[in-house]
N, C-alpha and C positions, 0 to 999 in steps of 0.2 A: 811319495804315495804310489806314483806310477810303477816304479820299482817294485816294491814291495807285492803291488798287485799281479804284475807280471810272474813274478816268482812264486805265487801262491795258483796261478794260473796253469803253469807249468808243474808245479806241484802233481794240482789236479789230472793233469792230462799225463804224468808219469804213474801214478799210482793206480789208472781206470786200465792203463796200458798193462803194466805189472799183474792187475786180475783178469783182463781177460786174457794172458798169456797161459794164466793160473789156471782158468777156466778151460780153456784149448788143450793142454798140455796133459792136465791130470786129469780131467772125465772124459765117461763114452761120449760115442757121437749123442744119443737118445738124452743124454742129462746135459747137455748144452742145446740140444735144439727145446729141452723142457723150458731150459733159462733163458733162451730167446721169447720163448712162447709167453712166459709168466714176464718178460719184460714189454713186451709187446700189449698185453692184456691190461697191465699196470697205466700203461701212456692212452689205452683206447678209455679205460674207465675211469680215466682223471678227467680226460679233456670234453668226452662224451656225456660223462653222468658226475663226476663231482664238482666239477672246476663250476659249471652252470646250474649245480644245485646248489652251491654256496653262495656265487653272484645273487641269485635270486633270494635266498635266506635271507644275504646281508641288507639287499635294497628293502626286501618286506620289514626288515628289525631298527633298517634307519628310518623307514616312514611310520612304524607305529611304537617305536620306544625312545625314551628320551636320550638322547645322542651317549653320554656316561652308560647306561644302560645296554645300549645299543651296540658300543666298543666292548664292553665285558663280554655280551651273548657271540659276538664274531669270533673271540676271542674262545669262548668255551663251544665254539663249534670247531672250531680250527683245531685244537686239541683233540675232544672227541672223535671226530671228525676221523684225523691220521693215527688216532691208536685204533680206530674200528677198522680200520682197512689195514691194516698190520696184521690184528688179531683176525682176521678172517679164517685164516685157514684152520688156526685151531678152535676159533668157535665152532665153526660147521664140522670138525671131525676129518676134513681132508687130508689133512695132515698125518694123518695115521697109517692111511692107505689103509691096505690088506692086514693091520696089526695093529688093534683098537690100544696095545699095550706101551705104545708111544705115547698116548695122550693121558695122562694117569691123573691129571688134578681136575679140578673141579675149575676149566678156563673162563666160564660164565663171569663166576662169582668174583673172580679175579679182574677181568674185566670191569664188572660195574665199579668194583673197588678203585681198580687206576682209575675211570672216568670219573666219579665221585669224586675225588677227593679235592682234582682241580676244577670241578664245577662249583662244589660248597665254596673251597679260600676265594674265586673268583665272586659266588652272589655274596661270600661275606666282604670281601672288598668294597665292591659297590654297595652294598648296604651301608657300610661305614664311608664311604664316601659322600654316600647321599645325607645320612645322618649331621656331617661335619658342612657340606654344602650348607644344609635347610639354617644350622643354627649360624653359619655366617653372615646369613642376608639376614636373621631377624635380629640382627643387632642394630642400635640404633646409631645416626652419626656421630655423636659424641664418645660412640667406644663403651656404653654403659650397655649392658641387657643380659638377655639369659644365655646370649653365646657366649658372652665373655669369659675369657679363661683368667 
């Protein structure tokens, strides 16, 4: 395991190596000091404003939902969560800069779309979780009742 990990390590630290050679090499000065900037930006508003709005999410959703409950909602923030910060720039249009003809779809609706789809399987999970929960404790010790399959 030790192996494996080390060379997956190295891995890692050749391939970050290989892009920012990539990065140095083939762009101006002004579009690497952009990518420092948008990297820099990225670590101040994770640590600053999401890392400490999830903590506090989570503790409020473990103290007033029932723990199944509770794992699902962490779980469909965490999702929404890093597709809304991905999609930022094409929600807000920045993306387009000076040439509104970059951004041609309709990213809103796209948007709710990706976030939807894994919030609904996630409430429908737990729904059918809870569903399969309720009818196993009202079976009775002998195995007879309306859980029984």
């Amino acid at each position: 395991m030790r192996a494996a990990r080390s060379a997956l390590v190295a891995l890692g630290v050749l391939a970050a190596a290989y892009g920012g050679w990539l990065l140095v090499s083939r762009q101006h000065g002004a579009q690497v000091r952009q990518v420092v900037e948008w990297a820099a930006a990225g670590v101040i508003l994770h640590d600053a404003g999401l890392a400490p709005l999830a903590l506090a999410l989570g503790w409020l959703g473990d103290r007033l939902l029932p723990r199944r409950i509770a794992r699902v909602a962490a779980l469909a923030m965490l999702l929404v969560g890093t597709l809304t910060i991905v999609a930022i720039p094409v929600l807000d249009g920045a993306a387009a800069g000076p040439n509104p003809t970059l951004l041609d779809r309709d990213y809103a609706t796209g948007w709710l779309l990706a976030a939807g789809v894994p919030v609904l399987g996630l409430a429908g999970g737990a729904t059918i979780s809870l569903i399969s929960s309720t009818a196993r404790r009202r079976r009775t010790p002998d195995g007879s009742g309306p859980g029984r399959r």
